[in-house]
DSSP file (Angstrom, degrees, kcal/mol; ACC not computed):
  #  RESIDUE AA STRUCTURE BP1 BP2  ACC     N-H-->O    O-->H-N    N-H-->O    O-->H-N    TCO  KAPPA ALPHA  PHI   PSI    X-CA   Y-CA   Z-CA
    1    1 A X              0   0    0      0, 0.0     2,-0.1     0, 0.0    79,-0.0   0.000 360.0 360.0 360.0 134.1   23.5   22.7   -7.1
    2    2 A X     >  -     0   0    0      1,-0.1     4,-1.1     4,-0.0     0, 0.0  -0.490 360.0-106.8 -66.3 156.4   23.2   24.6  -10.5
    3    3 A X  H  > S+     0   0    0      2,-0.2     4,-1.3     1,-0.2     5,-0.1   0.690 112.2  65.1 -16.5 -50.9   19.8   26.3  -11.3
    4    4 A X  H  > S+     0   0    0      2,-0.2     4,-2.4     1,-0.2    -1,-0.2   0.893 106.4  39.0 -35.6 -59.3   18.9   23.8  -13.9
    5    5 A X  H  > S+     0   0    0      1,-0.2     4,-3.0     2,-0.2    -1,-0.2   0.922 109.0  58.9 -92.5   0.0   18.6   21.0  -11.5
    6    6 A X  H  X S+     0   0    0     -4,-1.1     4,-0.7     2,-0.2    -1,-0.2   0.856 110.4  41.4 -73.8 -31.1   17.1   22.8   -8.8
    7    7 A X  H  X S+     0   0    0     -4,-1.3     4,-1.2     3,-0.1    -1,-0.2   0.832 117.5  57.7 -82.4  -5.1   14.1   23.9  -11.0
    8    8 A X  H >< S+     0   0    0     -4,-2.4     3,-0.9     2,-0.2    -2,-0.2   0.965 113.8  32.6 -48.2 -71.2   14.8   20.0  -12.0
    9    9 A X  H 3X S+     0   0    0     -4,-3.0     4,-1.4     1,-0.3    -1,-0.2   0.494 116.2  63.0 -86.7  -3.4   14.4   18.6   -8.3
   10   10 A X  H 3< S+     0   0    0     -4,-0.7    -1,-0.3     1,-0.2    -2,-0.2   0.869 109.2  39.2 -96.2 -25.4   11.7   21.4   -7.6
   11   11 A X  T << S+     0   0    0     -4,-1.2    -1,-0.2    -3,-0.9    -2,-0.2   0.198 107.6  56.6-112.1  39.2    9.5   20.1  -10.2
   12   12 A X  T  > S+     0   0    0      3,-0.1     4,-1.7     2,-0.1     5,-0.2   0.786 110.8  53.8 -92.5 -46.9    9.9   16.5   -9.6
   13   13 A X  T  < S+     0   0    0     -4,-1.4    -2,-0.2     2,-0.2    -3,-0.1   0.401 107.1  43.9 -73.5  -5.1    8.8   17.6   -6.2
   14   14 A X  T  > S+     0   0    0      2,-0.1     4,-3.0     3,-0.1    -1,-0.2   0.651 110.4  65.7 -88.6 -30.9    5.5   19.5   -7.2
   15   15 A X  H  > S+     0   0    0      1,-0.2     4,-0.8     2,-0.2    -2,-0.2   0.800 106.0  35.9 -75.0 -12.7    5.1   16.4   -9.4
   16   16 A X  H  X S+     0   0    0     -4,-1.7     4,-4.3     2,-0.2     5,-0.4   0.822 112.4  59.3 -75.7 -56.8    4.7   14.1   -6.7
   17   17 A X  H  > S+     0   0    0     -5,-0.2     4,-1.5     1,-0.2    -2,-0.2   0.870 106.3  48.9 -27.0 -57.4    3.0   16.4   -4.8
   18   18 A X  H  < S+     0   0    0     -4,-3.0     4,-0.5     2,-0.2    -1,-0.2   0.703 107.6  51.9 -26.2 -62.3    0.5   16.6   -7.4
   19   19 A X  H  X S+     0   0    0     -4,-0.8     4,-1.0    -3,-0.3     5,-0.4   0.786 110.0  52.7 -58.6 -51.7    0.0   13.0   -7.8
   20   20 A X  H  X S+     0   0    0     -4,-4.3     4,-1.5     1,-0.2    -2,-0.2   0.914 103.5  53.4 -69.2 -31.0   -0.5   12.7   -4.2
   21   21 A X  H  < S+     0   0    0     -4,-1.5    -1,-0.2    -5,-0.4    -2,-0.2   0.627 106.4  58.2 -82.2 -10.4   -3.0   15.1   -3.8
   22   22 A X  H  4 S+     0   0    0     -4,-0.5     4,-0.4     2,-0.1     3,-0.4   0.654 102.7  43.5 -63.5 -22.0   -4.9   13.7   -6.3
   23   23 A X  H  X S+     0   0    0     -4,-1.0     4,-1.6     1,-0.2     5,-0.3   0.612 111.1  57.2-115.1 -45.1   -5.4   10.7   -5.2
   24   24 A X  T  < S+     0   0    0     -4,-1.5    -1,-0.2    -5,-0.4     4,-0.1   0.408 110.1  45.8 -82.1  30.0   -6.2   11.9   -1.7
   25   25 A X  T  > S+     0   0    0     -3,-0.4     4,-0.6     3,-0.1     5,-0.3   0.486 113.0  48.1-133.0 -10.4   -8.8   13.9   -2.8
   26   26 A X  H  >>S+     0   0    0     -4,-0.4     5,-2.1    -3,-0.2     4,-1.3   0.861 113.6  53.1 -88.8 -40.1  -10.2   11.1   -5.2
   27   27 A X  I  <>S+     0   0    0     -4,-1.6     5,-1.3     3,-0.2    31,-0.2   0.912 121.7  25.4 -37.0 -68.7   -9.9    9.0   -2.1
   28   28 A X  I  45S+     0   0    0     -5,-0.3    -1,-0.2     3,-0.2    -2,-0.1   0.477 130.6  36.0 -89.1 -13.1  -11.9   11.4    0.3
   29   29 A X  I  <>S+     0   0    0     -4,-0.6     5,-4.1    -3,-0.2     4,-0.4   0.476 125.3  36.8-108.4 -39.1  -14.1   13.2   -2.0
   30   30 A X  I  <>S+     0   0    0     -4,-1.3     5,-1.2    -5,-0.3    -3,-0.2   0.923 127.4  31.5-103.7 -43.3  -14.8   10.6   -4.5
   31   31 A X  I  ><S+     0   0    0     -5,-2.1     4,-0.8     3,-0.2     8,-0.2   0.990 120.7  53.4 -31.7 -74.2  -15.1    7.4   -2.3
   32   32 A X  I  4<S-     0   0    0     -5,-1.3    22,-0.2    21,-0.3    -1,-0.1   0.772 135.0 -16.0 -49.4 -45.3  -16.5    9.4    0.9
   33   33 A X  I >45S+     0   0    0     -4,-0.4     3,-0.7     3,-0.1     4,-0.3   0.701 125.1  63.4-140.8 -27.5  -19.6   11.3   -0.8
   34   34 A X  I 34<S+     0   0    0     -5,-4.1    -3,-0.2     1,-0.3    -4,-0.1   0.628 122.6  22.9 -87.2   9.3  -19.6   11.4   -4.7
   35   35 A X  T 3X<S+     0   0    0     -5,-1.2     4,-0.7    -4,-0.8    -1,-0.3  -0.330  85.8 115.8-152.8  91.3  -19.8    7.4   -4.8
   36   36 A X  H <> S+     0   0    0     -3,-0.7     4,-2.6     3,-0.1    14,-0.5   0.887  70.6  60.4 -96.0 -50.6  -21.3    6.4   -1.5
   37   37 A X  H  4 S+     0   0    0     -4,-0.3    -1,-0.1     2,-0.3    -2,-0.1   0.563 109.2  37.6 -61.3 -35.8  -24.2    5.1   -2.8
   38   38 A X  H  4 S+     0   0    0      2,-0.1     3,-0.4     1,-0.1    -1,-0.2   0.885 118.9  54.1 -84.6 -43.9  -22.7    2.4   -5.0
   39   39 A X  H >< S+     0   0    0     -4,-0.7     3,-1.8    -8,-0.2    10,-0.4   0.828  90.5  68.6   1.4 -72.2  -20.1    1.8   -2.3
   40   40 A X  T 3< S+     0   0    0     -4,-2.6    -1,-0.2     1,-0.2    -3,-0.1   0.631  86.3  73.8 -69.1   1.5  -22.5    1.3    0.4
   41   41 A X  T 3  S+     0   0    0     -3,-0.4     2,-0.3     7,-0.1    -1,-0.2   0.606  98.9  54.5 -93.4   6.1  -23.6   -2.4   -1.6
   42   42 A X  S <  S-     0   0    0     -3,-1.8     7,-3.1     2,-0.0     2,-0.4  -0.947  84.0-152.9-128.3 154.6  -20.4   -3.6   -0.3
   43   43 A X  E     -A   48   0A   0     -2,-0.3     2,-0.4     5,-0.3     5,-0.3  -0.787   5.2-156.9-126.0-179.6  -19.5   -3.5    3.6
   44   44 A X  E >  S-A   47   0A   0      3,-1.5     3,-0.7    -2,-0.4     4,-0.0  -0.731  82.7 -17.7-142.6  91.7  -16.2   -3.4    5.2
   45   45 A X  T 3  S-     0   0    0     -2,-0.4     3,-0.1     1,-0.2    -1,-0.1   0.953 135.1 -51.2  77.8  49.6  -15.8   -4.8    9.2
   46   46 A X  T 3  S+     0   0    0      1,-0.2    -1,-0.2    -3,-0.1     2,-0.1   0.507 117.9 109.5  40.8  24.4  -20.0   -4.3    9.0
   47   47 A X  E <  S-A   44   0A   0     -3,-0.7    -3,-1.5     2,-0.0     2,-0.5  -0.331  84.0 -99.3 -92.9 169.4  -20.2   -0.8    7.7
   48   48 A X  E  >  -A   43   0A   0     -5,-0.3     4,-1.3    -2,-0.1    -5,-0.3  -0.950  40.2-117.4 -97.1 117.8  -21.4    0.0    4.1
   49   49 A X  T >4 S+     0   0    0     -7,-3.1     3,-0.6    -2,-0.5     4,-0.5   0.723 114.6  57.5  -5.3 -70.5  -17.9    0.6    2.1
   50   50 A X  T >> S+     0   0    0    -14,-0.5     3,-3.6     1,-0.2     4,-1.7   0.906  98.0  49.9 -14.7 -91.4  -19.2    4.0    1.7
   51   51 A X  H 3> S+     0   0    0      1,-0.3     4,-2.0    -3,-0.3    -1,-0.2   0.770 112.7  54.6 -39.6 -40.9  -19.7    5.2    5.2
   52   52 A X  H <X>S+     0   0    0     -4,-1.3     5,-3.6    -3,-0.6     4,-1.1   0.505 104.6  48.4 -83.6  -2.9  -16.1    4.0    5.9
   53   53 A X  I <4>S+     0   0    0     -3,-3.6     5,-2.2    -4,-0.5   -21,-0.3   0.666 112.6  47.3 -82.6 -23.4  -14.4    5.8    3.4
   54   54 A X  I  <5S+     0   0    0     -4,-1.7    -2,-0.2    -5,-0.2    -3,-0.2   0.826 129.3  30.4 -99.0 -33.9  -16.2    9.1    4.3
   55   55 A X  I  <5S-     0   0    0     -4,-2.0    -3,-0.2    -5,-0.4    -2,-0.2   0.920 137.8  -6.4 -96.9 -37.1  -15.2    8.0    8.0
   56   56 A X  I >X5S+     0   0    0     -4,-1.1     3,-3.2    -5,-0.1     4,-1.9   0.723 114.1  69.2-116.2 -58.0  -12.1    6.1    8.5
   57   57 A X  I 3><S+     0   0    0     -5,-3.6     4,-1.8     1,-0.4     5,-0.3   0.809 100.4  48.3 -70.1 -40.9  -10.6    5.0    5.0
   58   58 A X  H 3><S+     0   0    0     -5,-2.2     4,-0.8     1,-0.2    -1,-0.4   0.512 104.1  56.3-110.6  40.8   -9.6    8.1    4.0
   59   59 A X  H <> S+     0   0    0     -3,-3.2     4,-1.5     2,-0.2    -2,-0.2   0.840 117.1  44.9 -54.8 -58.9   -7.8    9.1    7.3
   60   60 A X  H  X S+     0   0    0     -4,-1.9     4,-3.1     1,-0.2    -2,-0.2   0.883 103.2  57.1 -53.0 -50.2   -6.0    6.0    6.5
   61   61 A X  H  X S+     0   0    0     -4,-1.8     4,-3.2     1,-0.2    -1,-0.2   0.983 107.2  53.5 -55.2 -69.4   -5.5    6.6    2.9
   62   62 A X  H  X S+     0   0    0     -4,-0.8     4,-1.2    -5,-0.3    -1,-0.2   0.865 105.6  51.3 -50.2 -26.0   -3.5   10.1    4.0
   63   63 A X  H >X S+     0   0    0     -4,-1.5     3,-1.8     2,-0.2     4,-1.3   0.994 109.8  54.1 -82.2 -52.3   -1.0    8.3    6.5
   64   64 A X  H 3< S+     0   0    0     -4,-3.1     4,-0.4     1,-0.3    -2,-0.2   0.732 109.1  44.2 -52.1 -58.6   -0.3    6.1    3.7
   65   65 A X  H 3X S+     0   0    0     -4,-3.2     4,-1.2     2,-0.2    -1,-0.3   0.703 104.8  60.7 -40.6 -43.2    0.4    8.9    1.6
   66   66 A X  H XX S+     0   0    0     -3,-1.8     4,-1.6    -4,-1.2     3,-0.6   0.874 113.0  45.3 -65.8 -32.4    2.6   10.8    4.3
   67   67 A X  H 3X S+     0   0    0     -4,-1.3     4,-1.1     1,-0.3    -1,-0.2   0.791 106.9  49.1 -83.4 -14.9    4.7    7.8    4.1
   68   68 A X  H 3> S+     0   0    0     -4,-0.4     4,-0.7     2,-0.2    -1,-0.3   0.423 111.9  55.1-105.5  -9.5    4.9    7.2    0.7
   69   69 A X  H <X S+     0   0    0     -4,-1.2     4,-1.7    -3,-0.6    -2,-0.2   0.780 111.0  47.6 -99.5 -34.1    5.9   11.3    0.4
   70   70 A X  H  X S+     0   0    0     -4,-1.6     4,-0.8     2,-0.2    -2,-0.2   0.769 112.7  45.0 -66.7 -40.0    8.7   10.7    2.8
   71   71 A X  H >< S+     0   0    0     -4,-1.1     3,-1.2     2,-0.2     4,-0.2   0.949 112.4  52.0 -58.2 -41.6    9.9    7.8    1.0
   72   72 A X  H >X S+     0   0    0     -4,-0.7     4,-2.4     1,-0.3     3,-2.2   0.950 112.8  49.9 -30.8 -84.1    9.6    9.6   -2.5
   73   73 A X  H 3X S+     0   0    0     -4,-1.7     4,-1.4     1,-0.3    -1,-0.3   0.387  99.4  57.4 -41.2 -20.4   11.6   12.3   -1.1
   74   74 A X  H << S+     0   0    0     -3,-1.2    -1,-0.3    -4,-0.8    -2,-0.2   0.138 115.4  40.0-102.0  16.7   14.4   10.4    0.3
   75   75 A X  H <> S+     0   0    0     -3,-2.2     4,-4.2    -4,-0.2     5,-0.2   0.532 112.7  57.2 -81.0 -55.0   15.2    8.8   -3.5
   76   76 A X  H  X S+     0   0    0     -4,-2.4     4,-0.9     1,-0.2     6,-0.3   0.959 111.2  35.1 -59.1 -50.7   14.6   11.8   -4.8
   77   77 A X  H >X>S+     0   0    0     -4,-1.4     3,-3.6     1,-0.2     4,-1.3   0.950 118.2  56.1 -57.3 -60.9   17.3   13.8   -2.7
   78   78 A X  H >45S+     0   0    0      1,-0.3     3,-0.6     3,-0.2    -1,-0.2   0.861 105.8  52.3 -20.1 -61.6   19.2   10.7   -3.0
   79   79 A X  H 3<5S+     0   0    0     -4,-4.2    -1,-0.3     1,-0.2    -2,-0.2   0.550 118.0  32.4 -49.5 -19.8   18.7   11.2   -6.7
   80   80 A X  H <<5S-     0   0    0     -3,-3.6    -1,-0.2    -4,-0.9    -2,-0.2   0.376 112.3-113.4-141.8   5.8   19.9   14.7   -6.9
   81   81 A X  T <<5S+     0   0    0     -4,-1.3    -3,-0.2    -3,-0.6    -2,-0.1   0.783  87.6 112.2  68.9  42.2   22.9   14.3   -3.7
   82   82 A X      < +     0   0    0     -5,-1.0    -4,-0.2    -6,-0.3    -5,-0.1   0.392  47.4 118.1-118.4  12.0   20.9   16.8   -1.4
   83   83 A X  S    S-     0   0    0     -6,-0.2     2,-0.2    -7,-0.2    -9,-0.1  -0.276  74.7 -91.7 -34.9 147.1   19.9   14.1    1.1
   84   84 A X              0   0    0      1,-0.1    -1,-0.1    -2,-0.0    -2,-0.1  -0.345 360.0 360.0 -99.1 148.6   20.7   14.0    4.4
   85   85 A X              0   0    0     -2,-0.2    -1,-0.1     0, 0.0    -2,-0.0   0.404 360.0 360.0-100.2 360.0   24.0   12.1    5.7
């Protein structure tokens, strides 16, 4: 692979990264405690919304994520022929 597209595939691959760790941090930080309170006026399996984001949801939210970073990655190598045969 030339140099060009390795800093190519290297920053496709922070920029997913990126994406994802946003979104799990809006997930677990902003769900879980900086909007519990408006949250908690809905309930989920009898919790307050809230309480289950801070406890459960975004456990959930992050395997989701591991899976969706393993799919990512296997287009993206696909995408750039360093995938695995």
């Amino acid at each position: 692979m030339t140099p060009e597209k390795r800093a190519e595939y290297w920053g496709a691959n922070l920029r997913l990264l990126a994406i994802l760790l946003i979104i799990w941090f809006a997930v677990s930080f902003g769900a879980g405690i900086l909007l519990v309170e408006p949250l908690n006026a809905f309930s989920l399996g009898g919790y307050p919304l809230g309480f289950w984001f801070a406890q459960q949801g975004s456990i959930y939210v992050f395997v989701a994520l591991i899976f969706i970073y393993a799919a990512s990655m296997n287009k993206l190598d696909q995408k750039f022929d360093v995938g695995e045969e």
